[in-house]
LUMTI-343321 format. One line per field, with one value per atom (N, C-alpha, C): x, y, z; residue number from 1; atom name. Coordinates in nm, 2 decimals, padded with zeros to 4 digits. Each point is the difference from the previous one (the first is absolute). Example, Ala and Ser with C-alpha at 12.3 -4.5 7.8 and 13.67 -1.06 7.14 Angstrom:
2
px = (01.32;-00.09;00.09;-00.04;00.09;-00.08)
py = (-00.57;00.12;00.12;00.11;00.11;00.11)
pz = (00.78;00.00;00.00;-00.07;00.00;00.08)
num = (1;1;1;2;2;2)
atomo = (N;CA;C;N;CA;C)
This chain:
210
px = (00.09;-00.09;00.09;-00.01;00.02;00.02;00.12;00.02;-00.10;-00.03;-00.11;00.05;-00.07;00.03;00.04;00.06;00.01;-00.13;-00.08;-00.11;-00.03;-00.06;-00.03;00.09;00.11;00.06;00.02;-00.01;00.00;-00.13;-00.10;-00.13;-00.05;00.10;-00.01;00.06;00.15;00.10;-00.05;-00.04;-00.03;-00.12;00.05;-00.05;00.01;-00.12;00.01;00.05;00.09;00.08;-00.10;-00.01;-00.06;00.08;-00.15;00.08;00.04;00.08;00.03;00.00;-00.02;00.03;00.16;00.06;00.17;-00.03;-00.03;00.03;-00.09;-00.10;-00.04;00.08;00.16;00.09;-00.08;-00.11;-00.04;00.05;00.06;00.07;-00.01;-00.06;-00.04;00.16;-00.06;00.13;00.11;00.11;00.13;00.04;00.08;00.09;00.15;00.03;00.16;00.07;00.14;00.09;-00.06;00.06;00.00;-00.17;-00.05;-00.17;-00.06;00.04;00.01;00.09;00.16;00.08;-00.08;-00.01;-00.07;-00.13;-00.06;-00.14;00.04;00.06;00.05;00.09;00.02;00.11;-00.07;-00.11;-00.12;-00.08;-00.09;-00.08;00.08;00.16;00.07;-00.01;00.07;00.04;-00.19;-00.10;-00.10;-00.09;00.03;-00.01;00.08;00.12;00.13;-00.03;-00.09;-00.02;00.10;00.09;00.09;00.06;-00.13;-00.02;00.03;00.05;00.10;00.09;00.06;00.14;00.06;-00.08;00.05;-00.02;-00.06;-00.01;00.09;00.03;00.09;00.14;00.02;00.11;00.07;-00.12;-00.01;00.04;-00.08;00.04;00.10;00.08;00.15;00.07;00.03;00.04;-00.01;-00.12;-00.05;00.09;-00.06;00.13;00.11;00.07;00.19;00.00;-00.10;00.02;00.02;-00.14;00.04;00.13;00.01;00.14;00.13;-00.01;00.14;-00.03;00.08;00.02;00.06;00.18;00.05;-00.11;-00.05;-00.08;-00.16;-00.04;-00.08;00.04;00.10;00.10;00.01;00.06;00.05;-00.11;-00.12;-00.11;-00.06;00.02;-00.06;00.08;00.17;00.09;-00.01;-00.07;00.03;00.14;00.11;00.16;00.04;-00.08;-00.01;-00.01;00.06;00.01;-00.19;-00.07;-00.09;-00.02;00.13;00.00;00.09;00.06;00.07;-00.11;-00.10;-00.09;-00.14;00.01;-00.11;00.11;00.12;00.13;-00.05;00.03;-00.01;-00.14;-00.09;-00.14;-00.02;00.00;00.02;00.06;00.12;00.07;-00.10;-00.04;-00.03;-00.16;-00.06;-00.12;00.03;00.06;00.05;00.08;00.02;00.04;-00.11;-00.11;-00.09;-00.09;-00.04;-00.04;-00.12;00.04;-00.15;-00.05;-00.15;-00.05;00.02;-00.03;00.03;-00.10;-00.07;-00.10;00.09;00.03;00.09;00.14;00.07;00.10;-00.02;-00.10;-00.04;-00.04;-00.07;-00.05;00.08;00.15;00.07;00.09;-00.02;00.13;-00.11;-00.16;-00.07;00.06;-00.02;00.02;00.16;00.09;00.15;-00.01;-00.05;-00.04;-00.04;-00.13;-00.01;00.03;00.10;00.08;-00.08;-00.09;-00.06;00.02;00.14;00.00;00.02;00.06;-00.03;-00.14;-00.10;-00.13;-00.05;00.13;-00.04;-00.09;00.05;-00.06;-00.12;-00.01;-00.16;-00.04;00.00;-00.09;-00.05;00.13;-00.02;-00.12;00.01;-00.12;-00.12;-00.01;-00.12;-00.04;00.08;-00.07;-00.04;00.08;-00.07;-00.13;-00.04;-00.10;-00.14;00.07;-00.13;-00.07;00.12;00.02;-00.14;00.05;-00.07;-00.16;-00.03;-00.11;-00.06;00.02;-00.08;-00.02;00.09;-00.03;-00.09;-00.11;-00.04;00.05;00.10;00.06;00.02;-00.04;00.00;00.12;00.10;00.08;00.02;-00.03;00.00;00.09;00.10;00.11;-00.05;00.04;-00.07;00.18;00.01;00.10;00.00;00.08;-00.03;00.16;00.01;00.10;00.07;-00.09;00.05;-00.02;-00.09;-00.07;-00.15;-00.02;-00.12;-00.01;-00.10;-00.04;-00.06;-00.01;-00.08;-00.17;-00.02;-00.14;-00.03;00.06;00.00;00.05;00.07;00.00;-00.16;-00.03;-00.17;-00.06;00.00;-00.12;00.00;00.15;00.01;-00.09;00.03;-00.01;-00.19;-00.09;-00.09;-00.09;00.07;-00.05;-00.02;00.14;-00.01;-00.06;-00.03;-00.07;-00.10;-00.11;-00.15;00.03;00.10;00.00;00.08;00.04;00.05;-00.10;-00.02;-00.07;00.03;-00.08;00.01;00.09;00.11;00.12;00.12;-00.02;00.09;00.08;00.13;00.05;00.11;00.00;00.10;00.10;00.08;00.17;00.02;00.07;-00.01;00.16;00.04;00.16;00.04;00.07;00.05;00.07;00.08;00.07;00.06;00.12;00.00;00.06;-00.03;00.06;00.04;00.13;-00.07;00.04;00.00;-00.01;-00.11;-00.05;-00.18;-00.07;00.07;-00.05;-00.09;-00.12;-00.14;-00.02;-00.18;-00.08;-00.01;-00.05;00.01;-00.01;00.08;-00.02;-00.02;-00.13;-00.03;-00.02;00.07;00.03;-00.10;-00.08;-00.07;00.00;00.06;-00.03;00.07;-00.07;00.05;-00.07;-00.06;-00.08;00.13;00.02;00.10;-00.08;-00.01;-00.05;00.12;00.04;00.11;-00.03;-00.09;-00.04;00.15;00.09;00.14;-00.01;00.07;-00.02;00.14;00.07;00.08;-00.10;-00.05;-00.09;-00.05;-00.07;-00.08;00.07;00.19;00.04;00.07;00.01;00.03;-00.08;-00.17;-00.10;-00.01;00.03;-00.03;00.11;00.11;00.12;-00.02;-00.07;-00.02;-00.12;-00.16;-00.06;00.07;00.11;00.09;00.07;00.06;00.09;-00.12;-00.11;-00.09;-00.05;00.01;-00.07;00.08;00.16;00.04;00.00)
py = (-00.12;00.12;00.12;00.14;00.09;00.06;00.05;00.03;00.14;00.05;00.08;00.14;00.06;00.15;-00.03;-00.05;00.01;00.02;-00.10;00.00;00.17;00.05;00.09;00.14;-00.03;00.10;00.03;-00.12;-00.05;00.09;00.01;00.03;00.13;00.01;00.23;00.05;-00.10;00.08;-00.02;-00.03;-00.10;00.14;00.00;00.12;-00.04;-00.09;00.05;00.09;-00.04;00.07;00.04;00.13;-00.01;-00.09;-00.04;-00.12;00.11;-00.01;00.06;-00.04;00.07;-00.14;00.07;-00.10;00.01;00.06;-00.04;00.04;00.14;00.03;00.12;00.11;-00.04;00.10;00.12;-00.01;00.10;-00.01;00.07;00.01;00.12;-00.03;00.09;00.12;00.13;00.06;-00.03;00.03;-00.07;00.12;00.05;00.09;-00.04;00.15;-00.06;00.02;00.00;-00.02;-00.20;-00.02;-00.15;-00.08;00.07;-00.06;00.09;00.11;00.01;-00.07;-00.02;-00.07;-00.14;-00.07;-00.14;-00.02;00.13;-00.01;00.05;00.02;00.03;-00.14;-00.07;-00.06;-00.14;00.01;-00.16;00.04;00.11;00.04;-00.07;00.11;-00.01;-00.18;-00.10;-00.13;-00.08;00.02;-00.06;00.07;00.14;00.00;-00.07;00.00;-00.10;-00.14;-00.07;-00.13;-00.06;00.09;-00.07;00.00;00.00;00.01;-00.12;-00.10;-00.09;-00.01;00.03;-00.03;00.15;00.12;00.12;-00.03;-00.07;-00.01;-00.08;-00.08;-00.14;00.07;00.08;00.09;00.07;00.08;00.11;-00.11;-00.13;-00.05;-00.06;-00.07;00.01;00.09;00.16;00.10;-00.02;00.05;-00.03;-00.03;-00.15;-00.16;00.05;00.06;-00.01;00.16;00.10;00.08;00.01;-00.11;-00.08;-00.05;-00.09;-00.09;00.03;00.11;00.05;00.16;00.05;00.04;00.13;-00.06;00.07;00.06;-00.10;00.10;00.08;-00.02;00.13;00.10;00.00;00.14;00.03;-00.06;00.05;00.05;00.02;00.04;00.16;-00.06;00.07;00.16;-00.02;00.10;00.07;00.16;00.08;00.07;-00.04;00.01;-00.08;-00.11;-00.05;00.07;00.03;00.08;-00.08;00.07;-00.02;-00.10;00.02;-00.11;-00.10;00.00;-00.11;-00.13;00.06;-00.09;-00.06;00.12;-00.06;-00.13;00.02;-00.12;-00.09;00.03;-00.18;-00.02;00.02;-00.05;-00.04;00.05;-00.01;-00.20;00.05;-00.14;-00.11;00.06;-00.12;-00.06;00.08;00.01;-00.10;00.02;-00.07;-00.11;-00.04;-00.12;-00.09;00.04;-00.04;-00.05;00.08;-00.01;00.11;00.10;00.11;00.02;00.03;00.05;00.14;00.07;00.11;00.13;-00.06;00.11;00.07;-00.12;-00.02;00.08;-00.02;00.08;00.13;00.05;00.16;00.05;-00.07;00.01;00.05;-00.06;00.03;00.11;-00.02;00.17;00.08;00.01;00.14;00.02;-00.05;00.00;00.05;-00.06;00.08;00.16;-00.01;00.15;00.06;-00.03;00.11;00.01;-00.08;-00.02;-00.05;-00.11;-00.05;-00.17;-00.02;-00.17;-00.04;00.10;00.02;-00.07;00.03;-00.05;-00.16;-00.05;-00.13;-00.09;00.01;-00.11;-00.02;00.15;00.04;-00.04;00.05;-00.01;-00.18;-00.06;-00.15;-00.02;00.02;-00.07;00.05;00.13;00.04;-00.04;-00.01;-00.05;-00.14;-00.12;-00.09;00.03;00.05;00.01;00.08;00.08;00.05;-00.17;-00.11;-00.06;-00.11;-00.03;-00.11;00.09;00.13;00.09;-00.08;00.01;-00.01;-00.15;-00.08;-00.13;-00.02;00.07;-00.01;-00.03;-00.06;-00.07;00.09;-00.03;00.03;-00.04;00.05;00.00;00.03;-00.16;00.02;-00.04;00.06;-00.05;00.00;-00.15;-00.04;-00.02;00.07;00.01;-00.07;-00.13;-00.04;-00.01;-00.06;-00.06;-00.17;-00.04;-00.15;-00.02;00.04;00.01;-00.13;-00.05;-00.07;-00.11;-00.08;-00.16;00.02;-00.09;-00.02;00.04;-00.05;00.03;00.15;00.05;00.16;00.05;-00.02;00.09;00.02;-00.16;-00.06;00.11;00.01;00.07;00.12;00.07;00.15;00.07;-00.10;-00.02;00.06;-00.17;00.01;00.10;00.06;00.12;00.15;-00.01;00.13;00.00;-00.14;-00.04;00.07;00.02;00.06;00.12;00.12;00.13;00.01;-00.08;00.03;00.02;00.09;00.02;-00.13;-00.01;-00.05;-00.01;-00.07;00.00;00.00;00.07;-00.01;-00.08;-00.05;-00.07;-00.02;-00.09;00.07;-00.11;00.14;-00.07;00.01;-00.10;00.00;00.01;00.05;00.00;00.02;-00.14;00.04;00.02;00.06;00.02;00.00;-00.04;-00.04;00.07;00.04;00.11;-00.03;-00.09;-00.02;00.14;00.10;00.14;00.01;-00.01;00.04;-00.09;-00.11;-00.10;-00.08;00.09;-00.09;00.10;-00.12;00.12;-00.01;00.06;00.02;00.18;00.04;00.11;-00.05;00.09;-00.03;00.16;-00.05;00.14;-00.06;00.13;-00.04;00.12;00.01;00.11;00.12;00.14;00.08;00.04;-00.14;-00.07;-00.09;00.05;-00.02;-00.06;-00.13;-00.01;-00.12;00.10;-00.08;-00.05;-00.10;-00.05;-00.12;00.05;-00.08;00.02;-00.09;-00.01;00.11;00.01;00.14;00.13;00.01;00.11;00.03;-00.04;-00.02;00.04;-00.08;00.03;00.14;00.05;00.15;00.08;-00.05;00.11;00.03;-00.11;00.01;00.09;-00.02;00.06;00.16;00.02;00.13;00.05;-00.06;00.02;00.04;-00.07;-00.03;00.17;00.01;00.14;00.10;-00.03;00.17;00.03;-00.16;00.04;00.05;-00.01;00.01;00.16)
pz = (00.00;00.00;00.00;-00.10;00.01;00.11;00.08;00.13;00.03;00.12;00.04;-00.06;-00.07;-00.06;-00.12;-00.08;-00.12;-00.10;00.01;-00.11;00.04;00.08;00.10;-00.08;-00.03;-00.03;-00.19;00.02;-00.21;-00.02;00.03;-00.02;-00.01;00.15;-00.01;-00.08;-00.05;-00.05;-00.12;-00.10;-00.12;-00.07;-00.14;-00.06;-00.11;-00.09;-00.15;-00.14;-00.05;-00.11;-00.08;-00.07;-00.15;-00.11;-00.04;-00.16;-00.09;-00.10;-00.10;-00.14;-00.11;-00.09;-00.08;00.01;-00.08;-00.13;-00.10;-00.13;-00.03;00.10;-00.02;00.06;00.01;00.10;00.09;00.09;00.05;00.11;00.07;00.12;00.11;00.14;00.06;00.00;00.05;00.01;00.10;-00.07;00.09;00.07;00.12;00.02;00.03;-00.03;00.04;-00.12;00.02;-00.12;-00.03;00.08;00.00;-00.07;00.07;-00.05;-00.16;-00.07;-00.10;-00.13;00.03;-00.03;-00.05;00.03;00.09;-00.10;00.02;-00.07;-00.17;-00.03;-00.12;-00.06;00.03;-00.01;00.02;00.06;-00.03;-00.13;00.01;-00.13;-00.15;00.01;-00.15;00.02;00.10;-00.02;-00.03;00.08;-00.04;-00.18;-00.01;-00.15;-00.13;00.05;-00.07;00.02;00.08;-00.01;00.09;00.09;00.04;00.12;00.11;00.13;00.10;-00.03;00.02;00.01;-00.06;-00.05;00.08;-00.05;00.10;00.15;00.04;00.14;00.06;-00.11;00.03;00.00;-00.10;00.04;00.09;00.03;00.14;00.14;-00.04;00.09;00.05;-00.08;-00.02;00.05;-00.06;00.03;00.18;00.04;00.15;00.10;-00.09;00.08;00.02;-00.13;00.05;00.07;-00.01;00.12;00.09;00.05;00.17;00.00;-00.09;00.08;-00.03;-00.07;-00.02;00.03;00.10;00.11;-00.11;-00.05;-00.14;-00.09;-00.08;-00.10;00.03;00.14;00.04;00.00;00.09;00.04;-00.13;-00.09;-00.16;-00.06;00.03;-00.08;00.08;00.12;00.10;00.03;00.02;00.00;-00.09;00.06;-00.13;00.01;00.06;-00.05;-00.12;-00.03;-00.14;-00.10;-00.09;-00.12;-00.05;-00.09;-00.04;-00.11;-00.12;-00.12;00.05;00.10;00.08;00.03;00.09;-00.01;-00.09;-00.10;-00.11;-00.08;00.00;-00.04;00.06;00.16;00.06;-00.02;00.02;-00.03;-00.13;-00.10;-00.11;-00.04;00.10;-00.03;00.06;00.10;00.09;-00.07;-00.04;-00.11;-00.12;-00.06;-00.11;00.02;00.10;00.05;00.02;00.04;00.07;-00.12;-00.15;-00.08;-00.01;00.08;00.04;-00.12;-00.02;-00.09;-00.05;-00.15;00.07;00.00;00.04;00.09;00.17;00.05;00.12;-00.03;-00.10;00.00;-00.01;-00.09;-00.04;00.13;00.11;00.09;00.10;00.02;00.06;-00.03;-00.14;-00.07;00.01;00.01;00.06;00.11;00.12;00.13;00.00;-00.08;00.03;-00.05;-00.13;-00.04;00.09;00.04;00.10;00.16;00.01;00.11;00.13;-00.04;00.09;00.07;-00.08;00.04;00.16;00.03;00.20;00.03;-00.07;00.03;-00.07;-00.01;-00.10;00.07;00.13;00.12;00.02;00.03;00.03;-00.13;-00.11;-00.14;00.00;00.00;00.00;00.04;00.15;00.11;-00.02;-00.05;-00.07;-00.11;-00.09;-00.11;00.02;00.08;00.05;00.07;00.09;00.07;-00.12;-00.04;-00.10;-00.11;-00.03;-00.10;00.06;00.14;00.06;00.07;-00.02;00.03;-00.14;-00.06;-00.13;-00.04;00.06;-00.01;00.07;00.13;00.08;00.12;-00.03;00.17;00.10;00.11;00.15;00.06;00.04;00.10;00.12;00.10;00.12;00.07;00.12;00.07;00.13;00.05;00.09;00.08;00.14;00.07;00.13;00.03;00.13;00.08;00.10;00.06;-00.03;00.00;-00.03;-00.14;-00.11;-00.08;-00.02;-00.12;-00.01;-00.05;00.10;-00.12;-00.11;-00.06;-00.09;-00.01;00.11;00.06;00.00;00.11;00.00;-00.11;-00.10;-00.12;-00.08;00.00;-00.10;00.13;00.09;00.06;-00.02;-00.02;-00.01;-00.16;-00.12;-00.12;00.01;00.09;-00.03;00.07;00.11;00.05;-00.10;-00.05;-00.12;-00.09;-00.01;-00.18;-00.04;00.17;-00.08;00.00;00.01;00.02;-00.14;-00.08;-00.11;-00.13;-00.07;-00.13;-00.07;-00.11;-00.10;-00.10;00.01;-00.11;00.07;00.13;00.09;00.02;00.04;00.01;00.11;00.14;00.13;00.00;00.02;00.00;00.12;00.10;00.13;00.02;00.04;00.06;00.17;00.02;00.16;00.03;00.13;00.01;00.16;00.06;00.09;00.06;00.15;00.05;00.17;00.06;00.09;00.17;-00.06;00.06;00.06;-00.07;00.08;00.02;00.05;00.11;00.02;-00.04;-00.06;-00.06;-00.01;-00.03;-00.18;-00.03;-00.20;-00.01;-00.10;-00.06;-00.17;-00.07;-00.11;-00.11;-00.13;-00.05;-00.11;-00.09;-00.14;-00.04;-00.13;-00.01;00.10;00.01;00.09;00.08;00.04;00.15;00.10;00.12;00.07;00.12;00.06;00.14;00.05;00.14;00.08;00.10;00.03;00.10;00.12;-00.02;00.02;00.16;00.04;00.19;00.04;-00.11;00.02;00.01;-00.12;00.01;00.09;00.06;00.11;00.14;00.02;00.09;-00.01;-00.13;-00.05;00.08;-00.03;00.03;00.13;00.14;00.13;00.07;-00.05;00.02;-00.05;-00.05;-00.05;00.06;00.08;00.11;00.08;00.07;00.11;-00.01;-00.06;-00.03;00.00;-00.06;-00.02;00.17;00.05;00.14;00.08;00.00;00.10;-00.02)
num = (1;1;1;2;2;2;3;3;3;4;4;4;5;5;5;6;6;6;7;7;7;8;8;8;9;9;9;10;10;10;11;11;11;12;12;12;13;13;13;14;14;14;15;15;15;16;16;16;17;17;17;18;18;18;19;19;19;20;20;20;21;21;21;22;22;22;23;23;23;24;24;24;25;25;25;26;26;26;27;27;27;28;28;28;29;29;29;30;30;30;31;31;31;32;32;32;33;33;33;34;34;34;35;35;35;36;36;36;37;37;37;38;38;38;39;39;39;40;40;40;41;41;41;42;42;42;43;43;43;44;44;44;45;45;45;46;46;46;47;47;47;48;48;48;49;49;49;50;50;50;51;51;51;52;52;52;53;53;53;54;54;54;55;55;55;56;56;56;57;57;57;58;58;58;59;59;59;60;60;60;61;61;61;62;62;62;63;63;63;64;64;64;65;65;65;66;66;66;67;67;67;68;68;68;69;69;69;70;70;70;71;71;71;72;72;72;73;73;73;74;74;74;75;75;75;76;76;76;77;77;77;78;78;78;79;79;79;80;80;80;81;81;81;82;82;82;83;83;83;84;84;84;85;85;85;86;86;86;87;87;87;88;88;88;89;89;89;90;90;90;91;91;91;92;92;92;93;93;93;94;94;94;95;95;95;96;96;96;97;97;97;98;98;98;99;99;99;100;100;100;101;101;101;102;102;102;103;103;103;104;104;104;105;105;105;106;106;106;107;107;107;108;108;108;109;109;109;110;110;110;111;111;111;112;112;112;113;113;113;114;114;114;115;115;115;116;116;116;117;117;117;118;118;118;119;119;119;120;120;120;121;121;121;122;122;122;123;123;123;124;124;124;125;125;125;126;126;126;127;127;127;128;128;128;129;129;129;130;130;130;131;131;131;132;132;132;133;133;133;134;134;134;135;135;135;136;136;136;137;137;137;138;138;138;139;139;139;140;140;140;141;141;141;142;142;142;143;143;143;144;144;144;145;145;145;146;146;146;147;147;147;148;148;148;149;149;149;150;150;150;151;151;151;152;152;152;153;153;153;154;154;154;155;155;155;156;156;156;157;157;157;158;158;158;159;159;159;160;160;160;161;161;161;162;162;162;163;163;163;164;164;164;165;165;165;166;166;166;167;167;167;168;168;168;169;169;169;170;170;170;171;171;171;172;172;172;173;173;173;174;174;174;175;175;175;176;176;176;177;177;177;178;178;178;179;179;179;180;180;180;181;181;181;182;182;182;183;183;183;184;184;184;185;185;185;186;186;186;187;187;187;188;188;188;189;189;189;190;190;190;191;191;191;192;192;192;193;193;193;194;194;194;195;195;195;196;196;196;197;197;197;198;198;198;199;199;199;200;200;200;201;201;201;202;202;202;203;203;203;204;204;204;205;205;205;206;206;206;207;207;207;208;208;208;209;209;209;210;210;210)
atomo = (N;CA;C;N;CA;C;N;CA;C;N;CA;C;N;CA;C;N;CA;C;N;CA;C;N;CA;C;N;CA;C;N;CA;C;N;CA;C;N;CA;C;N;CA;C;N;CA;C;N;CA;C;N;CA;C;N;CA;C;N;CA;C;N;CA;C;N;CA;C;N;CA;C;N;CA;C;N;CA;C;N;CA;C;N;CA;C;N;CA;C;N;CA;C;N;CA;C;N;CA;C;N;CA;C;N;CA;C;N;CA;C;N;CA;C;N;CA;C;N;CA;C;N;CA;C;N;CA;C;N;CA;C;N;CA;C;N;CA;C;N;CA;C;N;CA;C;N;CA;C;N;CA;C;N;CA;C;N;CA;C;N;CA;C;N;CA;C;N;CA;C;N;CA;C;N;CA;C;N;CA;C;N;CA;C;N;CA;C;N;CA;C;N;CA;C;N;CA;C;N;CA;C;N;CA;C;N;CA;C;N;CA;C;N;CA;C;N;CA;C;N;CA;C;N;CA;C;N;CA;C;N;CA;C;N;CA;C;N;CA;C;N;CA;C;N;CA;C;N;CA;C;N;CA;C;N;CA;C;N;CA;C;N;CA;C;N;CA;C;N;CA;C;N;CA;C;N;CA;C;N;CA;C;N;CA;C;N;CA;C;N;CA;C;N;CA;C;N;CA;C;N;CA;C;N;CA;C;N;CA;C;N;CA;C;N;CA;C;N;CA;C;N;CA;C;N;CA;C;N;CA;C;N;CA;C;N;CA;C;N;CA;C;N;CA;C;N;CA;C;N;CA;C;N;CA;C;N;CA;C;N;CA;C;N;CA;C;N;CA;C;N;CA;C;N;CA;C;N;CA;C;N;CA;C;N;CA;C;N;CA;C;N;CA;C;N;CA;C;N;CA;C;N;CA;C;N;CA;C;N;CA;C;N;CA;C;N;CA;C;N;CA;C;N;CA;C;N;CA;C;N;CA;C;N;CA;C;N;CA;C;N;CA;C;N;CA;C;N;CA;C;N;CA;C;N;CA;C;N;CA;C;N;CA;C;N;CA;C;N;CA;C;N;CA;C;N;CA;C;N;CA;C;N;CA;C;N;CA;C;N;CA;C;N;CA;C;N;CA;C;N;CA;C;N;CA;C;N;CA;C;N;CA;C;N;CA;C;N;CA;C;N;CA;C;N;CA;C;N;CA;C;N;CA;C;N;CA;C;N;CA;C;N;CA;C;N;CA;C;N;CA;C;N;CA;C;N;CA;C;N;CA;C;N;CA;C;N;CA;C;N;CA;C;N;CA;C;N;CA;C;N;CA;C;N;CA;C;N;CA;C;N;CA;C;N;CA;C;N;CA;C;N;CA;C;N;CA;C;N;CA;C;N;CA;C;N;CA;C;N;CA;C;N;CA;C;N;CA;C;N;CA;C;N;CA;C;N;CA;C;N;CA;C;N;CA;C;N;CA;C;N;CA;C;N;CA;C;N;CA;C;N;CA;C;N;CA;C;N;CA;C;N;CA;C;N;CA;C;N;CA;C;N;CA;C;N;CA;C;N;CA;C;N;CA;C;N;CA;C;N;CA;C;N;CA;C;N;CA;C;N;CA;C;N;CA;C;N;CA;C;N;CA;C;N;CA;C;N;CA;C;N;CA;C)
């Protein structure tokens, strides 16, 4: 059985996505350097037919920013001469076999001196990519983490609050900081029900009273 508070908290936190449809690129408005970027840069790839492959790209890119430590900094330092790094990307693009929607994409962003923002753009344009696919992303945060059981329960709790077309992607993640308890993110719906939290909150009675 689902330990006490989670279904409880899946339920309050849990918020229906609008469906969208892909090929009619309509896209709510984005802000930000990063969420215009992003939004520009899915439209051109799903009118080009080639919203895959760009994503599959970006995602790659992503990957070796996390794990290589070297080539963030290399993107990210603006002590980096500017055509220095449209070079290394460039290379590393063409290694990879990037399309080139993807490459023009990134010599915009050098032009106008915004590859500092590559990171951010990525995660965005992911998240706009999977908005339109319908999918719901929910991160479900515990201490020990979850069986099998309690994953199927968290699933079937969210199911009826999803629209039609909808589709939930469940991700966990294990935290053992906060001790118990579940904190659950969807969206930019945030509920921390964590037995840290909680011991945050009393501690902080404690101090206003004294």
């Amino acid at each position: 059985m689902l330990r006490r508070g989670v279904s409880q908290i899946v339920l309050r936190g849990a918020r229906g996505l609008a469906q969208a449809a892909e090929k009619e690129v309509k896209l709510p408005p984005q802000h930000g350097i990063a969420g215009r970027y992003a939004a520009a840069l899915y439209m051109a790839a799903v009118k080009s037919d080639s919203l895959s492959k760009v994503e599959s790209e970006l995602g790659s890119v992503a990957q070796l920013m996390s794990e290589s430590k070297d080539f963030s900094t290399f993107i990210t330092d603006p002590s980096v001469p500017r055509n220095t790094k449209l070079d290394g990307l460039d290379a590393v693009l063409s290694k990879m076999g990037a399309s080139e929607i993807t490459k023009n994409f990134v010599g915009l962003l050098s032009a106008n001196n915004r590859l500092v923002e590559l990171g951010k753009i990525v995660s965005k344009f992911e998240e706009i990519a999977a908005e339109q696919r319908g999918e719901v992303k929910a991160m479900v945060t515990t201490a020990e983490g979850l069986s099998a059981d309690e994953v199927e329960e968290i699933k079937r709790g969210l199911q009826p609050l999803l629209k039609p077309g909808q589709k939930l992607t469940l991700e966990e993640v294990v935290d053992p900081s906060i001790i118990g308890g579940v904190i659950l993110a969807l969206g930019d719906r945030y509920v921390d029900m964590s037995i840290l939290a909680r011991v945050k909150k009393l501690q902080q009675i404690v101090r206003d009273a004294v």
